[in-house]
PyMOL Python script that loads the backbone (N, CA, C, O; Angstrom):
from pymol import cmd

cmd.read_pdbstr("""\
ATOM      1  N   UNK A   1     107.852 142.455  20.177  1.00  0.00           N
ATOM      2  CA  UNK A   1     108.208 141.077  20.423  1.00  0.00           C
ATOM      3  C   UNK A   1     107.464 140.595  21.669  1.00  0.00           C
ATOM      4  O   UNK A   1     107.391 141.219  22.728  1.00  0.00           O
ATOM      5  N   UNK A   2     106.895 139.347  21.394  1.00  0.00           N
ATOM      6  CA  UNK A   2     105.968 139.060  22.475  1.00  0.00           C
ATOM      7  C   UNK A   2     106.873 138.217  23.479  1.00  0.00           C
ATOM      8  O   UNK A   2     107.901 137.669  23.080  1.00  0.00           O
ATOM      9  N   UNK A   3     106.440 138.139  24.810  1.00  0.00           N
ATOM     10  CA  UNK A   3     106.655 137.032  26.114  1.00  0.00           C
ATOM     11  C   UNK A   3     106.126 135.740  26.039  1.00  0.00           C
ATOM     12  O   UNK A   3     104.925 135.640  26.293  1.00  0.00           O
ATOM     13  N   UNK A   4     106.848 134.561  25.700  1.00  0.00           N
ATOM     14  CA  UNK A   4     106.101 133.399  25.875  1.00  0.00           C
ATOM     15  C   UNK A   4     106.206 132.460  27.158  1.00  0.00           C
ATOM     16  O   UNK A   4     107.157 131.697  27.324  1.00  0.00           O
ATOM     17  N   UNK A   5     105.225 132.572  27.981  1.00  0.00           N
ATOM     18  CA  UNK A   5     105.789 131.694  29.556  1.00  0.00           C
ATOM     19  C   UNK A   5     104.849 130.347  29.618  1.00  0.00           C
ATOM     20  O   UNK A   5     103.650 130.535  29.413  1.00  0.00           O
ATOM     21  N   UNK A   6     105.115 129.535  29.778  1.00  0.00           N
ATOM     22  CA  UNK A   6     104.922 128.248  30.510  1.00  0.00           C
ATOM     23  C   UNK A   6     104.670 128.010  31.683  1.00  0.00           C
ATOM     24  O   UNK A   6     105.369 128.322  32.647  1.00  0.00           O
ATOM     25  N   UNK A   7     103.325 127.252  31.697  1.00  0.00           N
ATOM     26  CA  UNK A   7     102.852 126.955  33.186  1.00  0.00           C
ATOM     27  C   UNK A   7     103.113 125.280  33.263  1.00  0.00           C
ATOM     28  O   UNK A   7     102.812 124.391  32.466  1.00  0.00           O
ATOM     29  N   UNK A   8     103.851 125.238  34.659  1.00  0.00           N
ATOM     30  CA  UNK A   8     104.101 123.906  34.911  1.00  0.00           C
ATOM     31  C   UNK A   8     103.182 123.567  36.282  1.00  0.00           C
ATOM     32  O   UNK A   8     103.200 124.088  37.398  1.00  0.00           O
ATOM     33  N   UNK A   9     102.402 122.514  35.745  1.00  0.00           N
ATOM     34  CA  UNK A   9     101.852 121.931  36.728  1.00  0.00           C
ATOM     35  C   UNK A   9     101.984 120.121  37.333  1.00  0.00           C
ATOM     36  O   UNK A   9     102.436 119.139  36.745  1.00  0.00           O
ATOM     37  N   UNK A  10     101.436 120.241  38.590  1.00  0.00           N
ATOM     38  CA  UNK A  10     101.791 118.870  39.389  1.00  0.00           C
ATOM     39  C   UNK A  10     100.573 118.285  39.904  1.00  0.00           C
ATOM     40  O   UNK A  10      99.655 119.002  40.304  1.00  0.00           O
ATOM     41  N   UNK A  11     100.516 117.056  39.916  1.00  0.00           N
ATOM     42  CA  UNK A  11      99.370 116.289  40.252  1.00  0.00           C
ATOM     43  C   UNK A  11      99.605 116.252  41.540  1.00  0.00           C
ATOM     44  O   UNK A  11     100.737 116.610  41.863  1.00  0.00           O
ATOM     45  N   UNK A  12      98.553 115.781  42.777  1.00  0.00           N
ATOM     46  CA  UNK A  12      98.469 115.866  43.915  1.00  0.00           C
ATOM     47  C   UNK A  12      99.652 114.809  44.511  1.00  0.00           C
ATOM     48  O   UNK A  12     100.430 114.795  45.465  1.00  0.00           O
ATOM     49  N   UNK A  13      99.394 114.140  43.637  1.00  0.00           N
ATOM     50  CA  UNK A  13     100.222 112.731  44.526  1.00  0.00           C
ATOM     51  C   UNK A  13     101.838 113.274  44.027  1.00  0.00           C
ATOM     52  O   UNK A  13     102.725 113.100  44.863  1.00  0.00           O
ATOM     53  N   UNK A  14     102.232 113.926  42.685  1.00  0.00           N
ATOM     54  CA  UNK A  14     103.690 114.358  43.205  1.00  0.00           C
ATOM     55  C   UNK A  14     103.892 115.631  44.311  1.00  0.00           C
ATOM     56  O   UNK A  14     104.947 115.943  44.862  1.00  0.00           O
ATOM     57  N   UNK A  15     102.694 116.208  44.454  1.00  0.00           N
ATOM     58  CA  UNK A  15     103.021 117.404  45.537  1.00  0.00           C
ATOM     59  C   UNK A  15     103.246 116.792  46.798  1.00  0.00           C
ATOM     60  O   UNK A  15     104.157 117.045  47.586  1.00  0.00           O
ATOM     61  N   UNK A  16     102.079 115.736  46.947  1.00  0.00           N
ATOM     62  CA  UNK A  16     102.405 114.898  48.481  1.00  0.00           C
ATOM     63  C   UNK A  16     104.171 114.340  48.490  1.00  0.00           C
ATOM     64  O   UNK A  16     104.931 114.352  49.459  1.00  0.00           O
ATOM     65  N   UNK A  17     104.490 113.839  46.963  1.00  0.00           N
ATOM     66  CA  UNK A  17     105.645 112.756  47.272  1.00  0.00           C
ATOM     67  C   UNK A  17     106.812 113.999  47.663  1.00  0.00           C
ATOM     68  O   UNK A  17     107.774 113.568  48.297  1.00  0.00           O
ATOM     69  N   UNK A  18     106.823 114.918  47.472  1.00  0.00           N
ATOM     70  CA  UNK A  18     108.211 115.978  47.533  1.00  0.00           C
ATOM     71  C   UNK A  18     107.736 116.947  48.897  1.00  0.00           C
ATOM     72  O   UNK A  18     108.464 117.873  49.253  1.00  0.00           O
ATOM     73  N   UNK A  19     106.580 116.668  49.543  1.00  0.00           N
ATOM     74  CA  UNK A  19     106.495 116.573  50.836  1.00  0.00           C
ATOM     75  C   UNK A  19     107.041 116.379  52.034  1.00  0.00           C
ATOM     76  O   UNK A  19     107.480 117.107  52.924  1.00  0.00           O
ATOM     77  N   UNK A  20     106.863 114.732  51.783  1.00  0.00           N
ATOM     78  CA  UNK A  20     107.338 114.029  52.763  1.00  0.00           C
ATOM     79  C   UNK A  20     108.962 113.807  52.379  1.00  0.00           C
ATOM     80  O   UNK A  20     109.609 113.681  53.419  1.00  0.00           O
ATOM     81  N   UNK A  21     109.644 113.739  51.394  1.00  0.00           N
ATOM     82  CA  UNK A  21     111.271 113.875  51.453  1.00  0.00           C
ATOM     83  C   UNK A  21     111.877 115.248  52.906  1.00  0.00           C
ATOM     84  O   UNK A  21     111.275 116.099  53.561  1.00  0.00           O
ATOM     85  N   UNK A  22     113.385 114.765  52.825  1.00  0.00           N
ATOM     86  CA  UNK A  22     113.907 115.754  53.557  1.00  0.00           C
ATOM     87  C   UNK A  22     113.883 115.928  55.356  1.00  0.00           C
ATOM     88  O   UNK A  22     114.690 116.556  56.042  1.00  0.00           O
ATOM     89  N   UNK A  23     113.059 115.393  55.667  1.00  0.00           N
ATOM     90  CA  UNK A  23     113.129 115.469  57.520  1.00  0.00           C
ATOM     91  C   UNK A  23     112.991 114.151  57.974  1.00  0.00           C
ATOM     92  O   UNK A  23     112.387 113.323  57.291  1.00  0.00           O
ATOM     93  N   UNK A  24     113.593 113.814  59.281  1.00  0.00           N
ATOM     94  CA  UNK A  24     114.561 112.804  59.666  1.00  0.00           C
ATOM     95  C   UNK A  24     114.116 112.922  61.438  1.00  0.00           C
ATOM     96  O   UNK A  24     114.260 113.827  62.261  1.00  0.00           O
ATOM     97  N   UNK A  25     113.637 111.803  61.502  1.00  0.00           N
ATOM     98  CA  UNK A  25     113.597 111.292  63.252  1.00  0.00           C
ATOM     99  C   UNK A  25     114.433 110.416  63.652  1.00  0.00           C
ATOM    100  O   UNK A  25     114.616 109.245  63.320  1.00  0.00           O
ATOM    101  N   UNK A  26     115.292 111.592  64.951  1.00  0.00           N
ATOM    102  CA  UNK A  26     116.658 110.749  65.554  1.00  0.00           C
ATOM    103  C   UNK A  26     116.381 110.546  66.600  1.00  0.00           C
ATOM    104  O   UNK A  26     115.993 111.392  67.406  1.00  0.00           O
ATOM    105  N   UNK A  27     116.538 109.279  66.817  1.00  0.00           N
ATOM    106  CA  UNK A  27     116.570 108.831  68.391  1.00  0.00           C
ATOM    107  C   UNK A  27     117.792 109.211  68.907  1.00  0.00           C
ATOM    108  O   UNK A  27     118.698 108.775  68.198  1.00  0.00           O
ATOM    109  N   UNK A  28     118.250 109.951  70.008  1.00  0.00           N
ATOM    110  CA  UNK A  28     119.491 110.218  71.274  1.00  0.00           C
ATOM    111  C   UNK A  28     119.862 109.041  71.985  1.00  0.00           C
ATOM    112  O   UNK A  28     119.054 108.379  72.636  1.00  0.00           O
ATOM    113  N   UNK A  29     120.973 108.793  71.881  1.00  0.00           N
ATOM    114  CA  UNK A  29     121.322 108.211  73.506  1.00  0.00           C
ATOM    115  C   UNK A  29     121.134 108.794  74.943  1.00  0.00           C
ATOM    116  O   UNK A  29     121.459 109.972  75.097  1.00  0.00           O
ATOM    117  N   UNK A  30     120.855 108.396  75.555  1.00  0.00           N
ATOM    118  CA  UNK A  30     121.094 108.814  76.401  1.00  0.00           C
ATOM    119  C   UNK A  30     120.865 107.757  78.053  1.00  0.00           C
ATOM    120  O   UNK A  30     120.397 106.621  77.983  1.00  0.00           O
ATOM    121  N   UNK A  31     121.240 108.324  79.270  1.00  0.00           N
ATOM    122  CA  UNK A  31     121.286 107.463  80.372  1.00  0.00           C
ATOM    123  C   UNK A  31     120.357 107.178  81.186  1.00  0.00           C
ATOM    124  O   UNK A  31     120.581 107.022  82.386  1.00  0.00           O
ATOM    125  N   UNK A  32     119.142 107.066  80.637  1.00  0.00           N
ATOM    126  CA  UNK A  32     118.132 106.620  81.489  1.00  0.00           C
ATOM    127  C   UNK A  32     116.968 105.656  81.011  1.00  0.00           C
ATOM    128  O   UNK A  32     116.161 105.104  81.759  1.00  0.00           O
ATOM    129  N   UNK A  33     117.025 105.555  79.649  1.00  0.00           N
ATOM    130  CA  UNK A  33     116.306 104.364  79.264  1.00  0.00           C
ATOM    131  C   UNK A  33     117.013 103.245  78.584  1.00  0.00           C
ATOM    132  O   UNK A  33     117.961 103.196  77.800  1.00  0.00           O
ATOM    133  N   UNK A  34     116.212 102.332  79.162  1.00  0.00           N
ATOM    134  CA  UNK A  34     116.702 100.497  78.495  1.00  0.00           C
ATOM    135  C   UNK A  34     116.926 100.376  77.359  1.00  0.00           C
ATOM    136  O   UNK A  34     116.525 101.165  76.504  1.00  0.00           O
ATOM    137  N   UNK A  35     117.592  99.391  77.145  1.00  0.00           N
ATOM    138  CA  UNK A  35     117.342  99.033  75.615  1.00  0.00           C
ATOM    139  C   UNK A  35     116.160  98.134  75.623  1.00  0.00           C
ATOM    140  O   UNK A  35     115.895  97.531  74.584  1.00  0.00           O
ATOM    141  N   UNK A  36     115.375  97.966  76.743  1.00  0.00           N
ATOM    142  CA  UNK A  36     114.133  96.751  76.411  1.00  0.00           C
ATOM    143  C   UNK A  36     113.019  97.778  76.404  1.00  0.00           C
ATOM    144  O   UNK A  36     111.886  97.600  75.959  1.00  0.00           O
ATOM    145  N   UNK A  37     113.535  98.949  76.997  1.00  0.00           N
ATOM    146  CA  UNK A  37     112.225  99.799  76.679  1.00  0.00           C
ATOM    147  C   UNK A  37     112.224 100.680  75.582  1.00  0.00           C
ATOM    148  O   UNK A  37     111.151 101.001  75.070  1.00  0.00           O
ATOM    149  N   UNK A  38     113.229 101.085  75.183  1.00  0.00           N
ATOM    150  CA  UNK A  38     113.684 101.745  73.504  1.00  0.00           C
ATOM    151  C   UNK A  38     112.754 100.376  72.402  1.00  0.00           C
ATOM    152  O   UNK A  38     111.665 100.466  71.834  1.00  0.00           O
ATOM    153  N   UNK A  39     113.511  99.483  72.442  1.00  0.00           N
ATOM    154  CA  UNK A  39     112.973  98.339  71.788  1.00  0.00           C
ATOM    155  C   UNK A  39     111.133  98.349  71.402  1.00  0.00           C
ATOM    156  O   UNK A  39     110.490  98.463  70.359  1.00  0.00           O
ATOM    157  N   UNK A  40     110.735  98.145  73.031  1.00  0.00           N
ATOM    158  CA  UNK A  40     109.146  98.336  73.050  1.00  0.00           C
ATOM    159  C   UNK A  40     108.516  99.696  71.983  1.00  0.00           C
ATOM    160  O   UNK A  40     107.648  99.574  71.119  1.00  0.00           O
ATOM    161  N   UNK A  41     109.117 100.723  72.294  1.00  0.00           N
ATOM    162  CA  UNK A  41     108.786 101.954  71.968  1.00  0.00           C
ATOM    163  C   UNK A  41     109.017 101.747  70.113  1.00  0.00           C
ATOM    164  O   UNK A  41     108.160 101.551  69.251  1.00  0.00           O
ATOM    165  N   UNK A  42     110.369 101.872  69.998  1.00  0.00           N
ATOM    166  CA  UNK A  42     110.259 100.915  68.080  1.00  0.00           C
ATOM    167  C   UNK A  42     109.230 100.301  67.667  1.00  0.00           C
ATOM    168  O   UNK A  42     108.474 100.708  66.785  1.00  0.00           O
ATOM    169  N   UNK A  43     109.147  99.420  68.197  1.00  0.00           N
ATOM    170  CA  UNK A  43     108.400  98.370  68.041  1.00  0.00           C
ATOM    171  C   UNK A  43     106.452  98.700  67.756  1.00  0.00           C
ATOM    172  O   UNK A  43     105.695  98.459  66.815  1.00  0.00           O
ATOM    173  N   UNK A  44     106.295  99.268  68.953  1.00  0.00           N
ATOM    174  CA  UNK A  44     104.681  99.874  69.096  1.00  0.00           C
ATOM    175  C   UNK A  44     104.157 100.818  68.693  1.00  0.00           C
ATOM    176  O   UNK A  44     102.941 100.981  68.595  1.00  0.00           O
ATOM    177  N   UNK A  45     105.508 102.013  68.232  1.00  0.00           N
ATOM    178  CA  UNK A  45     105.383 103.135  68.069  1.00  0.00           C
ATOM    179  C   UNK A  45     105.040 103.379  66.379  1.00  0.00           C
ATOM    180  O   UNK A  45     104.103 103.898  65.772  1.00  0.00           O
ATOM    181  N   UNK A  46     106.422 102.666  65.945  1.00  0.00           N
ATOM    182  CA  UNK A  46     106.911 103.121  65.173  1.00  0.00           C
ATOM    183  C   UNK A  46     107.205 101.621  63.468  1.00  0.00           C
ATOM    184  O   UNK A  46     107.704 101.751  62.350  1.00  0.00           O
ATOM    185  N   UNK A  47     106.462 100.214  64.326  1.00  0.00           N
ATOM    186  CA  UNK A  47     105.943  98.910  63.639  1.00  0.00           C
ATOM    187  C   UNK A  47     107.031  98.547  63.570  1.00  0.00           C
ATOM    188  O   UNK A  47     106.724  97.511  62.979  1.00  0.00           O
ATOM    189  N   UNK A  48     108.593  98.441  63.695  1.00  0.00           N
ATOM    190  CA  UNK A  48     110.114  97.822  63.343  1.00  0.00           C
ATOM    191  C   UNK A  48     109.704  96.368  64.032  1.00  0.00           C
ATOM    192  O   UNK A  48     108.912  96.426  64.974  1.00  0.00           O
ATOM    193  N   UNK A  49     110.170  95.137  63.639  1.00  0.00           N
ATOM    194  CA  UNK A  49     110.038  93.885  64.085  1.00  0.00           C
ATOM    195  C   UNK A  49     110.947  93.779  65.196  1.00  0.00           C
ATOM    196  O   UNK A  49     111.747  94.705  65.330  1.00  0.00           O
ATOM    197  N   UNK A  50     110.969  93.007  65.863  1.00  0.00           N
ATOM    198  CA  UNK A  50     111.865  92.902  66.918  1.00  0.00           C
ATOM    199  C   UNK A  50     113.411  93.263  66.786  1.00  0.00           C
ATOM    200  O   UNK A  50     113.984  94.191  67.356  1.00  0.00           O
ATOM    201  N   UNK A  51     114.028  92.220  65.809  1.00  0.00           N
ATOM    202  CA  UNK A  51     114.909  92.482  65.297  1.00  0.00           C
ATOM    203  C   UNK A  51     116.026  93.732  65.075  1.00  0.00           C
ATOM    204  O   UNK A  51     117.129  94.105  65.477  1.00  0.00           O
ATOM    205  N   UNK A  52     114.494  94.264  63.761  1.00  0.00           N
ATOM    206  CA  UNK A  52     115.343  96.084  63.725  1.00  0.00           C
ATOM    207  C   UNK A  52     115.373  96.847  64.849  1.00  0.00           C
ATOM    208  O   UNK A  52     116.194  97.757  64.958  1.00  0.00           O
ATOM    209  N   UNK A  53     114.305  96.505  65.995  1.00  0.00           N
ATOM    210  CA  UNK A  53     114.080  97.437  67.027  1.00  0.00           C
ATOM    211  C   UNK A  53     115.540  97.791  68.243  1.00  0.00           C
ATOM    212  O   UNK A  53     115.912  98.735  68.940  1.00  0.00           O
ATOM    213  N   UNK A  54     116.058  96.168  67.882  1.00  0.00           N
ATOM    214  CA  UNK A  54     117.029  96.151  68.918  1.00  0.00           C
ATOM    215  C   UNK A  54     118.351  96.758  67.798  1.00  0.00           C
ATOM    216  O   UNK A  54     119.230  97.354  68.420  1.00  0.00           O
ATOM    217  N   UNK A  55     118.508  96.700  66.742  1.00  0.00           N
ATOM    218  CA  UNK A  55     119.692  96.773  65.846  1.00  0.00           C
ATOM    219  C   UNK A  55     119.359  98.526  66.366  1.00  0.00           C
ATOM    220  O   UNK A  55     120.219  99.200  66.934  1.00  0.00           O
ATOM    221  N   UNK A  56     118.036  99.014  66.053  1.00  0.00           N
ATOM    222  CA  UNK A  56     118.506 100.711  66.468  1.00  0.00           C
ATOM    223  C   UNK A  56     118.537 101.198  67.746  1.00  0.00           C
ATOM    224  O   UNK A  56     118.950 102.333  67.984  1.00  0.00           O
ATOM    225  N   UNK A  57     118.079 100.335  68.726  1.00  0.00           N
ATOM    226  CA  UNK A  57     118.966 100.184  70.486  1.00  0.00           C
ATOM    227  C   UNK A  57     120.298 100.547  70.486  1.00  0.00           C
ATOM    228  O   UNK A  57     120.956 101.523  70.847  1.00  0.00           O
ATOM    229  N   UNK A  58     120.550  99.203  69.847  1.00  0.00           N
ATOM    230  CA  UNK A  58     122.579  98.637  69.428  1.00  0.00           C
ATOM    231  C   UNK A  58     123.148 100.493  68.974  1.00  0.00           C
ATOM    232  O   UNK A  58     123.777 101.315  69.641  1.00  0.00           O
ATOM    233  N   UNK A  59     122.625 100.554  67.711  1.00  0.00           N
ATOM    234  CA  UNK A  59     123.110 101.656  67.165  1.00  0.00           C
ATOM    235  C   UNK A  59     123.182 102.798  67.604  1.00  0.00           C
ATOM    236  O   UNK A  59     124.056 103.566  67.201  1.00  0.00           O
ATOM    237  N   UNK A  60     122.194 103.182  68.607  1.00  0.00           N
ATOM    238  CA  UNK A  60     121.910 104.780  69.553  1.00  0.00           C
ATOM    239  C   UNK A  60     123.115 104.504  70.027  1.00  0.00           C
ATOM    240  O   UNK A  60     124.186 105.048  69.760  1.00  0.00           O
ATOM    241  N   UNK A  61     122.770 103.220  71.081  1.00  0.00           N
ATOM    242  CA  UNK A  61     124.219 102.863  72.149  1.00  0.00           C
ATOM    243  C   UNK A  61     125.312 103.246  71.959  1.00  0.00           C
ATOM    244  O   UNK A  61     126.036 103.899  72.710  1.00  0.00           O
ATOM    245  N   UNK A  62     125.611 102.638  70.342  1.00  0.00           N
ATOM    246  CA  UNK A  62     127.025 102.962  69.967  1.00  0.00           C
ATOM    247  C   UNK A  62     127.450 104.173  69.116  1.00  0.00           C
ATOM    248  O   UNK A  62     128.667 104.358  69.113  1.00  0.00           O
ATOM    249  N   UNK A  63     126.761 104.985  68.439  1.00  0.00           N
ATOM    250  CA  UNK A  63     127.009 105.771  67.685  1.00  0.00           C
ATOM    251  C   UNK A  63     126.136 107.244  68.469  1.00  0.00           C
ATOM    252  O   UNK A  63     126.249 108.383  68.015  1.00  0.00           O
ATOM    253  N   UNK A  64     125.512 106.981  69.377  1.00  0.00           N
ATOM    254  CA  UNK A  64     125.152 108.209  69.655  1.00  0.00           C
ATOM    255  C   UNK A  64     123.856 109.192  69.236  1.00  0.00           C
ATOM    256  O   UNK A  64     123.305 110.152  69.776  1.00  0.00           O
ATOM    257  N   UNK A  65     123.697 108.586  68.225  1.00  0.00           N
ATOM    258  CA  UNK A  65     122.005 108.286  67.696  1.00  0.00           C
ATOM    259  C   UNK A  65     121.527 107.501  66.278  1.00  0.00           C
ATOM    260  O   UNK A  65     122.272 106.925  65.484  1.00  0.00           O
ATOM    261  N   UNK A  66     120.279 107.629  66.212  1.00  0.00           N
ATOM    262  CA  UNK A  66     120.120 106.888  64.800  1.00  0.00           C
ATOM    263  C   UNK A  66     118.342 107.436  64.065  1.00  0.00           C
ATOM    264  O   UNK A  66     117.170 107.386  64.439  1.00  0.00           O
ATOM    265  N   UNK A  67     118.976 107.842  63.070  1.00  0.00           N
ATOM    266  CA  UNK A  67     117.650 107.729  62.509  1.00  0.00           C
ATOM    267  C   UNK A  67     116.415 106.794  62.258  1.00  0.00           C
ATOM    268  O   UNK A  67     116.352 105.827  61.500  1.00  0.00           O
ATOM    269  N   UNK A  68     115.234 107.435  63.264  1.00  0.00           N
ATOM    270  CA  UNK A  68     114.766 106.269  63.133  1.00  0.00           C
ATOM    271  C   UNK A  68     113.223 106.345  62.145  1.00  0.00           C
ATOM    272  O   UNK A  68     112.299 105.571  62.393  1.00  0.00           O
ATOM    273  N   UNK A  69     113.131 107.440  60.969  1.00  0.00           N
ATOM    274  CA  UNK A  69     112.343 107.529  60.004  1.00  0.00           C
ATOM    275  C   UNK A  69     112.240 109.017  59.384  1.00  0.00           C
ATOM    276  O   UNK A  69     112.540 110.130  59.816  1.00  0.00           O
ATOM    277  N   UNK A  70     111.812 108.651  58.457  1.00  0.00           N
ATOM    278  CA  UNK A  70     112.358 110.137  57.425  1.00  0.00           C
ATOM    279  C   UNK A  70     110.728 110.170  57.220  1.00  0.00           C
ATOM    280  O   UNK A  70     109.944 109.299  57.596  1.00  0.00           O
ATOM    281  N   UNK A  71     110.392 111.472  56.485  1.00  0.00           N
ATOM    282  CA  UNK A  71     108.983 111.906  56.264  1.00  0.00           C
ATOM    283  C   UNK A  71     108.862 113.478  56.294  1.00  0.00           C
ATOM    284  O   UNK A  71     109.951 114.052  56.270  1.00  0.00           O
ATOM    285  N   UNK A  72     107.879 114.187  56.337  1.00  0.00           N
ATOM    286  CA  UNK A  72     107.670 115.608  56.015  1.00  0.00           C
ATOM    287  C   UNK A  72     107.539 115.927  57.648  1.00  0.00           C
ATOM    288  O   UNK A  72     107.276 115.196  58.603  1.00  0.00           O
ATOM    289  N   UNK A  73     107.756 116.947  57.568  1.00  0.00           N
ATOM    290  CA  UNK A  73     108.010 117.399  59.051  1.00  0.00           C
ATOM    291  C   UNK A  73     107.017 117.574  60.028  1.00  0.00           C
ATOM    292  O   UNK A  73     107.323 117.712  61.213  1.00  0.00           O
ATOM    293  N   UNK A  74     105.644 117.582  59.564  1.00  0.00           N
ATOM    294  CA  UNK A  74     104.383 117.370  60.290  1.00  0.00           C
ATOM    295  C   UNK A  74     104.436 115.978  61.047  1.00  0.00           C
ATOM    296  O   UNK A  74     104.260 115.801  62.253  1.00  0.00           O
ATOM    297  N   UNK A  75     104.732 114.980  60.031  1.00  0.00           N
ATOM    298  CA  UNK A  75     104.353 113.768  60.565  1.00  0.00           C
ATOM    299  C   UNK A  75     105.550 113.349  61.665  1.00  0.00           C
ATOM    300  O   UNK A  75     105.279 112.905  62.781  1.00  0.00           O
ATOM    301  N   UNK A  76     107.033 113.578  61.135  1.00  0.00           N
ATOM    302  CA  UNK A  76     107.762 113.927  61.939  1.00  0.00           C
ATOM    303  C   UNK A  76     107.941 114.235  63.431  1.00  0.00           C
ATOM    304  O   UNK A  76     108.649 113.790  64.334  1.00  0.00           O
ATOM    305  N   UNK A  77     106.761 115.425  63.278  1.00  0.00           N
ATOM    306  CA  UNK A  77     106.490 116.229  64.689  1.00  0.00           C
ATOM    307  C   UNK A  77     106.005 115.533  65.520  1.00  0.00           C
ATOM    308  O   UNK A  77     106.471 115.370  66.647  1.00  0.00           O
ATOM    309  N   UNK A  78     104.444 114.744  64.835  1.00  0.00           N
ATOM    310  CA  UNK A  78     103.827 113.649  65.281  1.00  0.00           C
ATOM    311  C   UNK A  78     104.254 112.573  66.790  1.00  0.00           C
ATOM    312  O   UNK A  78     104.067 112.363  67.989  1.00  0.00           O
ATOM    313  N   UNK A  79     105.184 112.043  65.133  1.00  0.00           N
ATOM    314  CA  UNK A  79     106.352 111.174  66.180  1.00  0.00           C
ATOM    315  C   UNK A  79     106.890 111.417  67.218  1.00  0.00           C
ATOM    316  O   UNK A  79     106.854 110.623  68.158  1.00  0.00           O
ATOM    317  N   UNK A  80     107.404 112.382  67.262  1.00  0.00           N
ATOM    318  CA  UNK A  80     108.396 113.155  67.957  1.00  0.00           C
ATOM    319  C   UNK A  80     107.563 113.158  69.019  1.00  0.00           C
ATOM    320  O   UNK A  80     107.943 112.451  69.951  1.00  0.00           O
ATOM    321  N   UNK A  81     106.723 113.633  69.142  1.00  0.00           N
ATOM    322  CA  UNK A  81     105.579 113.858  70.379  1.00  0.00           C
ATOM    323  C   UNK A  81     105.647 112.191  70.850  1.00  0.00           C
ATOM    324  O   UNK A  81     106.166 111.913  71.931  1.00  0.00           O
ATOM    325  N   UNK A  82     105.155 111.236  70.068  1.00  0.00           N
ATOM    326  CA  UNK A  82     104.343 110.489  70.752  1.00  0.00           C
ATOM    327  C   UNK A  82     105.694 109.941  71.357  1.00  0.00           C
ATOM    328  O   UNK A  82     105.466 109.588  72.514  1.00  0.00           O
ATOM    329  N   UNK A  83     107.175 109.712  70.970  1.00  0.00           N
ATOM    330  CA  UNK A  83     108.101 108.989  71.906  1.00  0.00           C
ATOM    331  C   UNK A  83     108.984 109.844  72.537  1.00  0.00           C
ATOM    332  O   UNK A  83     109.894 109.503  73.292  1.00  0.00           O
ATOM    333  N   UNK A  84     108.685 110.971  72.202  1.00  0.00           N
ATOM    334  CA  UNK A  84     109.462 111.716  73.706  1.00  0.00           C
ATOM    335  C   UNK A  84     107.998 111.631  75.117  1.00  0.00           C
ATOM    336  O   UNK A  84     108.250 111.779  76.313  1.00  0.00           O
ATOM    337  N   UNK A  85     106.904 111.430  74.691  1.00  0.00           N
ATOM    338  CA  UNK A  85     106.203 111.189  75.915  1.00  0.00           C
ATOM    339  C   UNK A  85     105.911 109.708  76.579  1.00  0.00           C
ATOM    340  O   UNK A  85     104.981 109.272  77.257  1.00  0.00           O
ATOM    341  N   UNK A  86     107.287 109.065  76.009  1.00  0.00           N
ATOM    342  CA  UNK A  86     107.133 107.490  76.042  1.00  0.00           C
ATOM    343  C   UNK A  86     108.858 107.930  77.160  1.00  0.00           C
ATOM    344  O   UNK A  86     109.448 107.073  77.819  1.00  0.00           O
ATOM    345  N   UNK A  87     109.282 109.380  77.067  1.00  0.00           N
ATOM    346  CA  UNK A  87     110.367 109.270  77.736  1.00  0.00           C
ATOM    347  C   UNK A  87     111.740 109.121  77.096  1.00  0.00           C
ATOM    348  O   UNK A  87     112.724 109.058  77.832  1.00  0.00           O
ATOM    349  N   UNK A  88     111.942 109.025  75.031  1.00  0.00           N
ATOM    350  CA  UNK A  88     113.032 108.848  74.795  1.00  0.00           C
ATOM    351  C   UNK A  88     113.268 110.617  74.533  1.00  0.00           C
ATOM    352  O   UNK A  88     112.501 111.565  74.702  1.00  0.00           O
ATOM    353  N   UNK A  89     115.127 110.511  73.898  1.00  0.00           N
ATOM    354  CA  UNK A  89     115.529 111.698  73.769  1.00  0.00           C
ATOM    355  C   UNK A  89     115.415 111.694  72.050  1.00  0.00           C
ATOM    356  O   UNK A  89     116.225 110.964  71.478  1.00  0.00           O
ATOM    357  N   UNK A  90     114.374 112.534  71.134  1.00  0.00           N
ATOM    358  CA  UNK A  90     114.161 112.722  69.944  1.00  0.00           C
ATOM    359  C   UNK A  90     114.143 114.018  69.610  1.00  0.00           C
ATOM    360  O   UNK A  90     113.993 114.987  70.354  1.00  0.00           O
ATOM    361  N   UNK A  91     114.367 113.970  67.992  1.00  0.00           N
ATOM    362  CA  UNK A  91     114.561 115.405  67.342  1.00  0.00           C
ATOM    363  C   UNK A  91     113.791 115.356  65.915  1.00  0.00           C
ATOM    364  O   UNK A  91     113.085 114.424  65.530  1.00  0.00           O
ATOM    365  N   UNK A  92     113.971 116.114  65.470  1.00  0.00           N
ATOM    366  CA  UNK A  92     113.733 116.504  64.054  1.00  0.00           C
ATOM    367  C   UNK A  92     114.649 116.946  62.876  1.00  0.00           C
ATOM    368  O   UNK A  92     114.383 118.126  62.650  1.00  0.00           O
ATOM    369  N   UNK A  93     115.116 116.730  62.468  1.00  0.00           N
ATOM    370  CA  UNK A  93     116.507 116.703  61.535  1.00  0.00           C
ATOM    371  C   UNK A  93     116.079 116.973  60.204  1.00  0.00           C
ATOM    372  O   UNK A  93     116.901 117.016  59.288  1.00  0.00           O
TER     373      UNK A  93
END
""", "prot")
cmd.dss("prot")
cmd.show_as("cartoon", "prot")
cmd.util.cbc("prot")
cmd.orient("prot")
């Protein structure tokens, strides 16, 4: 009796899309930066319009942190670098 197996394959662009699912950039509260300089940092860093920039100010403030973009954990890291050297408190989730 013979073995019959199946090869399943994926095109590039679904390998990229199940990539980037799953990891999460949190901004911290914490006691030493503004909300006008959190804001800036959204804003320049990370493209949020004014608006959202201050709604995830508001939200660190009050809840203690907030996600502030999901993606694969490289790019993630990225981030992470460029606004903890802007001085905020960030992670990788």
């Amino acid at each position: 009796m013979g073995t019959e197996t199946t090869t399943e394959t994926f095109t590039l662009e679904e390998i990229l899309a199940a990539a980037k699912d799953g990891h999460r950039l949190i901004l911290w509260n914490d006691d030493f930066n503004t909300f006008d300089h959190v804001i800036h940092c959204m804003m320049h860093h990370l493209q949020y319009s004014e608006g959202e920039a201050a709604r995830i100010a508001f939200k660190v403030h009050n809840e203690g942190k907030c996600a502030v973009l999901e993606g694969s954990y490289t790019e993630m890291e990225i981030y992470r670098k460029i606004l903890k050297s802007e001085g905020l408190t960030v992670s990788v989730e």
